[in-house]
N, C-alpha and C positions, 0 to 999 in steps of 0.2 A: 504494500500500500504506500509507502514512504517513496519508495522507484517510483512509482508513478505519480506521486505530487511532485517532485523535484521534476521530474520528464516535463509537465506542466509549465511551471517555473520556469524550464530553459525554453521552452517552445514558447512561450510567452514574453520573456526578456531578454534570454541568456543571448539570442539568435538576432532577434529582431528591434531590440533596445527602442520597444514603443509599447512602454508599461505607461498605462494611464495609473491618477491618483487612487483609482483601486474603489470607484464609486459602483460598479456595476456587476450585477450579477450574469448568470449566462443567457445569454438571449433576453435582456432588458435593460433600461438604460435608467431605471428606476431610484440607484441608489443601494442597491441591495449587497450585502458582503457576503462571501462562505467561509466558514471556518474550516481549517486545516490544523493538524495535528502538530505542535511543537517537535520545529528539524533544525538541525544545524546546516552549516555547511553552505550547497546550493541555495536551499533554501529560506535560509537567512537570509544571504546576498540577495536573493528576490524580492523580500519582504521590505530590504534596506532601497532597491533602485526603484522600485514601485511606489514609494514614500508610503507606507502604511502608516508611516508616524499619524497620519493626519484621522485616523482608525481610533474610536475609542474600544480597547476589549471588553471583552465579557470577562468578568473579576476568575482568577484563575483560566482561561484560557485564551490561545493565540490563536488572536484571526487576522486573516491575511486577504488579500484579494485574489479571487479564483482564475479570470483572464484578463487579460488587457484587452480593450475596445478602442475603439479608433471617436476623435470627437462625435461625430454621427450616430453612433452607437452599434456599428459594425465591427463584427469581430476580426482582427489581423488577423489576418491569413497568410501563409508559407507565401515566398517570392516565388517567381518562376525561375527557373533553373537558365542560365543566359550562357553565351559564350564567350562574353566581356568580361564574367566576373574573374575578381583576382585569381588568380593562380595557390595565392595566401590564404583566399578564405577554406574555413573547414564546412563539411556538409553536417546536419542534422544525425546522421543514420552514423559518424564517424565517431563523432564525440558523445553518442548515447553508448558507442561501442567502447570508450575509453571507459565512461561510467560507469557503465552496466557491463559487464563481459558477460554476467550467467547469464542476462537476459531480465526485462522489464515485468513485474508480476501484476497484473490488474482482475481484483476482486470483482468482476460480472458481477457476481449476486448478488453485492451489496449496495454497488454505486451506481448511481444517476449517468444516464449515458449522455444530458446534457449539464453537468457538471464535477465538477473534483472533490472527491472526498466528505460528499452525499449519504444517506445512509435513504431509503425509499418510502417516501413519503407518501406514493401510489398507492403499498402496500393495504391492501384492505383491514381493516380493524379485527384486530384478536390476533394477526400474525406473528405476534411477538410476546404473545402469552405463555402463561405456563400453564403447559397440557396436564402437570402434576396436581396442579393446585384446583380446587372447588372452589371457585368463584360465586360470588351471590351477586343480586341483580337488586337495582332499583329506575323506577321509570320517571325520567321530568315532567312533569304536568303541566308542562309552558309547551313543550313542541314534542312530546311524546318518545324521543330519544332514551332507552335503555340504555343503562351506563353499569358494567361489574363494579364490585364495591368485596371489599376484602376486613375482616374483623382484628385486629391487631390491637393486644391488651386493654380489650373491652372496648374500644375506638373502632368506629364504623367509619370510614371511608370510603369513597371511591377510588377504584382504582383504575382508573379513566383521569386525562385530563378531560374539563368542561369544556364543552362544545356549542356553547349558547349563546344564538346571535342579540349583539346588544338591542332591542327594538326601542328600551329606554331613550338611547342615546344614538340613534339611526338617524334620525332629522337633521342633528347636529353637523356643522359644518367643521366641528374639530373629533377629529378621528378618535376610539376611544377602543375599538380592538382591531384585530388583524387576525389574519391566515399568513402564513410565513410565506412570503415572495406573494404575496397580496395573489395568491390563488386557493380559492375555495376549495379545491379538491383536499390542500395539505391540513386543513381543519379537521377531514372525515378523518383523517391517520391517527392524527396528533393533537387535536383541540387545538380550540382560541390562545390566542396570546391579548392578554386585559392590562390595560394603565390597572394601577393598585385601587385606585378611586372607581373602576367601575367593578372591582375585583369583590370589592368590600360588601354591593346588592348581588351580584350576579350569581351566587347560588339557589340554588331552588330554597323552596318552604320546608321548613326541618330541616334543613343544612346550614353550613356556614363556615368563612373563610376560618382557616387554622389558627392560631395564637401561636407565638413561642414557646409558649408552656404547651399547645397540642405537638407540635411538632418533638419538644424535649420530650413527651408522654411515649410519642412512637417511636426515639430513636432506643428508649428507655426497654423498651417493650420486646423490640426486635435484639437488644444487647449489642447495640451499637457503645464503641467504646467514648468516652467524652474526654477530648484531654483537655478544652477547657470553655466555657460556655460559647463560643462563636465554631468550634472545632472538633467533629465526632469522627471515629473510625467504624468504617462498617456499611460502606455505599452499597459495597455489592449485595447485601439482601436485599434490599429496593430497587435494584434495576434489574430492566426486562433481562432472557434468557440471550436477548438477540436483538440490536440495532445498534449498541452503540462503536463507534469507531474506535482504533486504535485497541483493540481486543478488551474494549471499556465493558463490554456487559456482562452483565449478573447470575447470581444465583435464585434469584426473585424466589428465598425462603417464606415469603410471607404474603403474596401475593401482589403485593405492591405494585409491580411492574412499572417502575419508571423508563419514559422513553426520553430520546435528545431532540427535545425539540426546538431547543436555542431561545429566540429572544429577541424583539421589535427595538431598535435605539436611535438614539439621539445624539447628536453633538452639536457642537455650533456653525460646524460646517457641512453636517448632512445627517441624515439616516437612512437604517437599512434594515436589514436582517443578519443576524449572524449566531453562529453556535450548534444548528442543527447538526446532529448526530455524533457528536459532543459532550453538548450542556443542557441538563435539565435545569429550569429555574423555576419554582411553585413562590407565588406568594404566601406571606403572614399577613393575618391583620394588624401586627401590634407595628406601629410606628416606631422613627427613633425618638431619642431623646432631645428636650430641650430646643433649642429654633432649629438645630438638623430636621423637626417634625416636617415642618413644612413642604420638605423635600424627599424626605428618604423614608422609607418602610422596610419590613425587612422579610427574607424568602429565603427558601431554603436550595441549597444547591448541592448535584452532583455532577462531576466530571468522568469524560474518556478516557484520561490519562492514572486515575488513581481513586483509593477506594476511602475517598472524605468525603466529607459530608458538612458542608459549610451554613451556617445561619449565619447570617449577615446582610448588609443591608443593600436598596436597589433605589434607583431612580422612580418615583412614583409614575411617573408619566411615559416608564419605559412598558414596554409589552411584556409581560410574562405567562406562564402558564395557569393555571388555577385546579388544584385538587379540594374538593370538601370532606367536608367530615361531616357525620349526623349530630345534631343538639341531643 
């Protein structure tokens, strides 16, 4: 998987040195980011001539820009092969062979064939379940959507992100959720991505967004280890059997099944999407402290790379997931 993000990397700057600021996802000129796995080396140097500085990440993980787009919003494309060219230059197929000698390895079943280091967001719902686990079921009474729901130390859950279009906040001429890469299809995979403030109505009747204390209750529950209140060991029982990248998925002991579905953001010089098949990010309702309030709330995270489990805090106005709990 790592060969072929780098492969990317070169065929997108190493070659052709027309890396845009890294605003755009594949086949959109929307603003959109994909995240890719922490690499050194090539793909560092990518990250460095592409200016991703201008990128704010998702709190533990590295995201990069996935291709370079021409101003238009056309993708570079390889040169045509000339008889003028230097005699100096190296071909594409030459220097993947200096890299690569065994040979480039690209994961089909896992990755988007229109983009890098994807995990399938197509995927129909439950395909990332665990066939071990008895799941229980509860139905929304707003759009009739069945959602599995998992019992964990007396704590009812779903174990589904929510999937519920804002109709509150539809009229509204400021955006207040998303589908990741603003398609509807990636909602049916992976649920909504909600600001915190629409996070806080948007579960159904008899649910309701988590606390810190629910979240410390499940991590408690599941024998997640705490080393110190923003910091638990023990991601892999809550995530799915299967989605997340860089060999990030789980033992989903408890049903839980968390997936990567990244994260709606902001900066002052753009937004996007980035994180999927990565980063899960669940809101809390418990805010921060003192005038941080105004700003920040706090959600719970796990990452691709390693089996933590962060509470910590997020930008109210960023997009994240949404799990409930039953009252």
């Amino acid at each position: 998987m790592k060969k072929f993000q780098i492969l990317a990397a070169v065929a997108a700057c190493g070659f052709w040195a027309a890396c845009s600021n890294g605003t755009s996802n594949p086949g959109s000129a929307d603003g959109d980011v994909s995240s890719v796995e922490k690499t050194d080396g090539a793909t560092a140097q990518f990250a460095k001539q592409s200016g991703s500085d201008d990128v704010e990440p998702v709190e533990d993980v590295a995201d990069v820009p996935a291709v370079a787009n021409t101003d238009d919003g056309e993708d570079v494309a390889e040169p045509e092969s000339s008889s003028s060219e230097p005699e100096s230059s190296v071909s594409l197929d030459s220097m993947l062979s200096v890299l690569f000698p065994d040979g480039i390895d690209v994961d089909t079943a896992r990755h988007d064939p229109d983009s890098v280091g994807v995990w399938h967001f197509y995927d129909p719902r439950g395909t990332h379940d665990n066939p071990n686990f008895a799941y229980g079921e509860m139905t929304d009474p707003r759009d009739g959507i069945v959602y599995k729901t998992t019992t964990i130390g007396g704590q009812v859950w779903m174990a589904e992100n929510l999937n519920y279009f804002d109709i509150e906040g539809a009229p509204s001429s400021i955006k207040n959720d998303w589908c990741y890469w603003d398609k509807p299809e990636n909602c049916e995979s992976a649920g909504r991505l909600y600001t915190w403030t629409v996070a806080q109505r948007i579960c159904p009747e008899g649910w309701h967004l988590p606390t810190n204390e629910d979240w410390a209750a499940l991590l408690v529950a599941v024998e997640a280890d705490s080393v110190n209140e923003i910091l638990w060991k023990g991601a892999s029982k809550l995530k799915a059997i299967s989605g997340w990248e860089n060999d990030g998925s789980g033992t989903d002991d408890f049903g839980f099944t968390a997936l990567p579905a990244g994260k709606k953001f902001f900066t002052k010089v753009q937004d996007g999407f980035t994180g999927h098949g990565c980063s899960a990010l669940m809101w809390a309702s418990t805010e921060a402290e003192g005038g941080a309030a105004d700003s920040l709330a706090f959600r719970m995270e796990l990452d691709c790379s390693n089996d933590n489990v962060i509470i910590n805090t997020a930008k109210k106005y960023d997009g994240l997931s949404v799990r409930c709990i039953k009252d």
